[in-house]
C-alpha positions as CSV (number, residue, x, y, z in Angstrom):
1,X,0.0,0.0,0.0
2,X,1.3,3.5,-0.7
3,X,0.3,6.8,1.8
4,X,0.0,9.9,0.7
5,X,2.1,13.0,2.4
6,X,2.0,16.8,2.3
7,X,2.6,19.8,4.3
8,X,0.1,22.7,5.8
9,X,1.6,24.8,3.0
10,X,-0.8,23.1,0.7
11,X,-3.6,25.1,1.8
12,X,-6.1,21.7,1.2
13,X,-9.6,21.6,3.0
14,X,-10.0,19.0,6.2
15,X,-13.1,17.3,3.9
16,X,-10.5,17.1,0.8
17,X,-7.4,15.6,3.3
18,X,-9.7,12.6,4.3
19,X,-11.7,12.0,1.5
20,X,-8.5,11.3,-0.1
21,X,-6.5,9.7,2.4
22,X,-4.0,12.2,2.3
23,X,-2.0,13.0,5.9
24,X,-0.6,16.1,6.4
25,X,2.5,17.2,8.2
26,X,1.9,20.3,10.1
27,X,3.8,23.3,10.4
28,X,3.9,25.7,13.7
29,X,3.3,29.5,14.1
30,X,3.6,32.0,16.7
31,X,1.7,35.0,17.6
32,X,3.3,37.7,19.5
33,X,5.9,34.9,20.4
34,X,3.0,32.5,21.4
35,X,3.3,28.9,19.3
36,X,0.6,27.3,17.8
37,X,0.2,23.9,16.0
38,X,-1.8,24.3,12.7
39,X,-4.5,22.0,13.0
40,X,-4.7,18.5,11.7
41,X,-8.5,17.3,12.1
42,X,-10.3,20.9,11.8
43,X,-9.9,23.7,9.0
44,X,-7.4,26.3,9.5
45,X,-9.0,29.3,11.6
46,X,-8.0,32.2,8.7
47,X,-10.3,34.4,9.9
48,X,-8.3,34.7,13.3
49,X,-5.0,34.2,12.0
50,X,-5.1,36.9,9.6
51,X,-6.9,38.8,11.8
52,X,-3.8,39.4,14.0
53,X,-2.0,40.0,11.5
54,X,-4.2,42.9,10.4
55,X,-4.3,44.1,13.6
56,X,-0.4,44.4,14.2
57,X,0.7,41.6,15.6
58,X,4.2,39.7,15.1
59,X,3.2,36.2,13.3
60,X,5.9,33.4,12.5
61,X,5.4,30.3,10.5
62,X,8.5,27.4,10.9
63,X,9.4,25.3,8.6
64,X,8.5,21.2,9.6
65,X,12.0,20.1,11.0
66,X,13.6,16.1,9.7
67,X,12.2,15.0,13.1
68,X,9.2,15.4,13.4
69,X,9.0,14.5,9.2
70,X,10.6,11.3,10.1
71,X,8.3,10.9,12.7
72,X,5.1,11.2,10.3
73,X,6.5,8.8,7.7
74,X,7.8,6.0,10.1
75,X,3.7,5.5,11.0
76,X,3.5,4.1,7.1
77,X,6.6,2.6,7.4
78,X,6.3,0.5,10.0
79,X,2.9,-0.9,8.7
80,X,4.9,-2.1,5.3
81,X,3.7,0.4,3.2
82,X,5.7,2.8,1.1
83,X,5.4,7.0,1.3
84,X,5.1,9.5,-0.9
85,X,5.8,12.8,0.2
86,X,4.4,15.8,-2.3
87,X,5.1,19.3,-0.2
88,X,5.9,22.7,-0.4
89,X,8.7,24.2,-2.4
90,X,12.3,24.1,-1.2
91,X,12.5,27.7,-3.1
92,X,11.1,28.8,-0.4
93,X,11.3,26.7,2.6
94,X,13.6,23.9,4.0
95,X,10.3,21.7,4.5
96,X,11.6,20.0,1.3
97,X,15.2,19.2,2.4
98,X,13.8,18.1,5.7
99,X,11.7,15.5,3.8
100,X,14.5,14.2,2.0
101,X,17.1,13.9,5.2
102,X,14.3,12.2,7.0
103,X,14.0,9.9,3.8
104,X,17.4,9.2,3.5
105,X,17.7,8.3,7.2
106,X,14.6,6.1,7.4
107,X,15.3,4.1,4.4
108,X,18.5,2.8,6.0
109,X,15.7,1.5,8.4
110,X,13.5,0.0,5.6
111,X,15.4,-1.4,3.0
112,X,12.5,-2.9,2.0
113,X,9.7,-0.1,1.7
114,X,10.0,2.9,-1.3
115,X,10.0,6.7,0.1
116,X,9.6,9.4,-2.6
117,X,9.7,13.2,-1.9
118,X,8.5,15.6,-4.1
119,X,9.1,19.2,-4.3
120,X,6.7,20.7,-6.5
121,X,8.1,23.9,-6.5
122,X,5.0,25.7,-5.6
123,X,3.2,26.6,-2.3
124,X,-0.4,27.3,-1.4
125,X,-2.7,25.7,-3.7
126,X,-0.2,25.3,-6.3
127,X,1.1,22.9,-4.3
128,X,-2.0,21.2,-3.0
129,X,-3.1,20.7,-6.4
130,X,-0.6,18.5,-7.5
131,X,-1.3,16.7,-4.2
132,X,-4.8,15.9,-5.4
133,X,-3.5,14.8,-8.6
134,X,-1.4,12.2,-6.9
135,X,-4.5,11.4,-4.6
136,X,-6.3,10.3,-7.7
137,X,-3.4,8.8,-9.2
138,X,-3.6,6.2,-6.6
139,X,-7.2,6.0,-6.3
140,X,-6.5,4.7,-9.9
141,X,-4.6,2.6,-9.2
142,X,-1.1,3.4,-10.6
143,X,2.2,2.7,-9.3
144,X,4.9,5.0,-7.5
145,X,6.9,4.9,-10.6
146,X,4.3,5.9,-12.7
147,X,3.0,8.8,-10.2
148,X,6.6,10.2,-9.8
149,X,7.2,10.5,-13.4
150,X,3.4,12.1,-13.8
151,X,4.3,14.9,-11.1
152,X,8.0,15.5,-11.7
153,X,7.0,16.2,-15.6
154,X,3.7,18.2,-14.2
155,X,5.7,20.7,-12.0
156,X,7.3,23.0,-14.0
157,X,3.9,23.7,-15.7
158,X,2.0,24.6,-12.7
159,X,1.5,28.2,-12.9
160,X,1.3,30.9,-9.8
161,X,0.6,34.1,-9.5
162,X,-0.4,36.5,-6.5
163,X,-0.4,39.9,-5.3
164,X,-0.7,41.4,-1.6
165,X,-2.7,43.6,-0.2
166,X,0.5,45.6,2.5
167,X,3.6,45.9,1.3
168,X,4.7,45.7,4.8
169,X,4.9,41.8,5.1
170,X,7.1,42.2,2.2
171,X,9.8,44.2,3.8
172,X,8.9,41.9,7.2
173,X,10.3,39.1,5.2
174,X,13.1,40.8,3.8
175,X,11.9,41.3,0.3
176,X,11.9,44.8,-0.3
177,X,13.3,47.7,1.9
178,X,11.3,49.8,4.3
179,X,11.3,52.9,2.2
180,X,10.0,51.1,-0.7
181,X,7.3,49.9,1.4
182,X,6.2,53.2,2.8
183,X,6.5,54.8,-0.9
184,X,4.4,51.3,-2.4
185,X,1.7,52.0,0.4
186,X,1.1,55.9,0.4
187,X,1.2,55.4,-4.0
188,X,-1.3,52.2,-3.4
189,X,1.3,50.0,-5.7
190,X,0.5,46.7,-5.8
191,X,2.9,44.0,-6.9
192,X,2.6,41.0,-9.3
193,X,4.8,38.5,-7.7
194,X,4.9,34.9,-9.5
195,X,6.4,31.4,-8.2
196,X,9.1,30.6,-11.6
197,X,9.9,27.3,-12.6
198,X,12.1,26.3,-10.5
199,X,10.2,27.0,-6.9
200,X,11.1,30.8,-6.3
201,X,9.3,34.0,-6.0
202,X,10.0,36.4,-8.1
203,X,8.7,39.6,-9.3
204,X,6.3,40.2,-12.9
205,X,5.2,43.5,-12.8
206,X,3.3,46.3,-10.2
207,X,0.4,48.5,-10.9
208,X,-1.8,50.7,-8.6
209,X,-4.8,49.8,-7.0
210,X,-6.5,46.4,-5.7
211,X,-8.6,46.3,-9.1
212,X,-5.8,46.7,-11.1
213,X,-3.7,44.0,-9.5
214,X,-6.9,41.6,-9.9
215,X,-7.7,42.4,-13.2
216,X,-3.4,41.7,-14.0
217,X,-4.0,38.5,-12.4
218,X,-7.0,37.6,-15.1
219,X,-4.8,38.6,-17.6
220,X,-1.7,36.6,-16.9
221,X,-4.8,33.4,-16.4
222,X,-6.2,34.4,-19.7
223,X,-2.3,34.0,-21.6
224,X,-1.3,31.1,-20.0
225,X,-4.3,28.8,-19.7
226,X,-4.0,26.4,-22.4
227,X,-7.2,24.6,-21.0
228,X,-10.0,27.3,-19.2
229,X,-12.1,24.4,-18.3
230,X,-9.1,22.7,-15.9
231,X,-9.3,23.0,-12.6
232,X,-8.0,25.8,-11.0
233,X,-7.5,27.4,-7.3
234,X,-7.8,30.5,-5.6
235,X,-5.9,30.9,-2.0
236,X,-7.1,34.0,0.0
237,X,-5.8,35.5,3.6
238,X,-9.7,36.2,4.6
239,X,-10.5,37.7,1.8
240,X,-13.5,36.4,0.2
241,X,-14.4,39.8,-1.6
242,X,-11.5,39.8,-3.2
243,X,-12.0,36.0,-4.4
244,X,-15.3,36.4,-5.8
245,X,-14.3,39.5,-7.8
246,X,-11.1,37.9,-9.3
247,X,-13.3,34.9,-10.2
248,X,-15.8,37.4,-12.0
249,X,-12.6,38.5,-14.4
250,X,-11.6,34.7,-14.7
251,X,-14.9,34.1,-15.7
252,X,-15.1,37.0,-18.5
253,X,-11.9,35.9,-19.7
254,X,-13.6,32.2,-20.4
255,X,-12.8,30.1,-17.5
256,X,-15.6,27.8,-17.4
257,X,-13.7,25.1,-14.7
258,X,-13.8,24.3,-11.4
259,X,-12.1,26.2,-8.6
């Protein structure tokens, strides 16, 4: 039998996770320097968590450390089945080298059982996208080989882009200075950041205005989407408005998929 791994990062439903038989390592975050597991068996409290952050206060995310990775994939292991692990970019985190150290240790364990790790070079629902895809990969009934090929070729294709809304988490993480923050936010700029292909953010353009930003993010949909009836997602911080007004423009534009 084969399980099915991700990470928080993938931004996938509670419903989704178990329909599909899909377990989920969890990161950790802290709020004003107190830690908090993200839940495992209820939906991610976004309302509260970017709520905080709204209202000033210090927020964190870690990365999930070769441990407690280890420690996730050893429950397959040790009931004879093999792991494949599909998580978050290591562009942008060292969840994906702690996968393959905790890999590398435990198959010295299990000669006998198969571990793949899979950086898909995306985060959010980039990511948890191409952890559905394997999901129904095995529900089909095909083979690790034949999965890992699938994704590995799939990856580079998966396309991401994003704007947000305060330039201030931005120069939090070291992105862009604090003077280009303050100038971005009194201007309203807005910038088109992208995930490339090979798992890093980078920048594609900046415009002024939230309407603006959305309507460059229908735009870059409308070039690139080979396929407007494939499935697509849209990852919010609590910001539903937003959602259902970017989905209006997809929709113009001819998306006629599910999301």
């Amino acid at each position: 039998m084969l399980q099915l791994f991700t990470d928080t990062s993938a931004n996938l439903p509670v419903a989704l996770t178990k329909q599909h038989h899909i377990t989920v390592v969890p990161f950790s975050y802290t709020v004003d320097g107190k830690e908090t597991d993200y839940p495992d068996d209820v939906d991610f409290d976004g309302a509260a968590f970017y709520g905080a952050m709204r209202r000033g206060a210090v927020v964190k995310t870690s990365m999930v450390n070769p441990d407690l990775m280890a420690n996730y994939f050893e429950r397959a292991l040790s009931q004879g089945d093999d792991v494949l692990y599909v998580g978050m970019s290591g562009g942008i985190s060292g969840t994906a080298q702690a996968a393959v150290i905790a890999a590398g240790e435990l198959t010295e364990k299990y000669p006998a059982r198969r571990i793949v790790t899979i950086d898909t070079y995306a985060a959010s629902l980039g990511e948890g996208l191409q952890v559905l895809e394997a999901a129904r990969m095995i529900e089909e009934g095909k083979s690790l080989d034949e999965i890992k090929a699938y994704l590995l070729s799939r990856r580079p294709h998966m396309c991401q882009f994003f704007t947000v809304d305060d330039l201030n988490y931005l120069k939090r993480g070291g992105r862009i200075s604090g003077a280009a923050a303050l100038v971005g936010s009194v201007l309203g700029i807005k910038p088109i950041l992208r995930g490339d292909e090979t798992g890093h953010i980078v920048s594609c353009g900046k415009v002024r205005g939230n309407k603006k930003a959305y309507a460059e993010l229908a735009d870059y949909f409308d070039k690139r989407a080979l396929d407007k009836t494939a499935r697509i997602g849209i990852a919010h911080a609590d910001n539903r408005e937003g959602t259902d007004y970017l989905l209006g423009l997809l929709r113009e534009r001819g998306f006629t998929g599910e999301c």
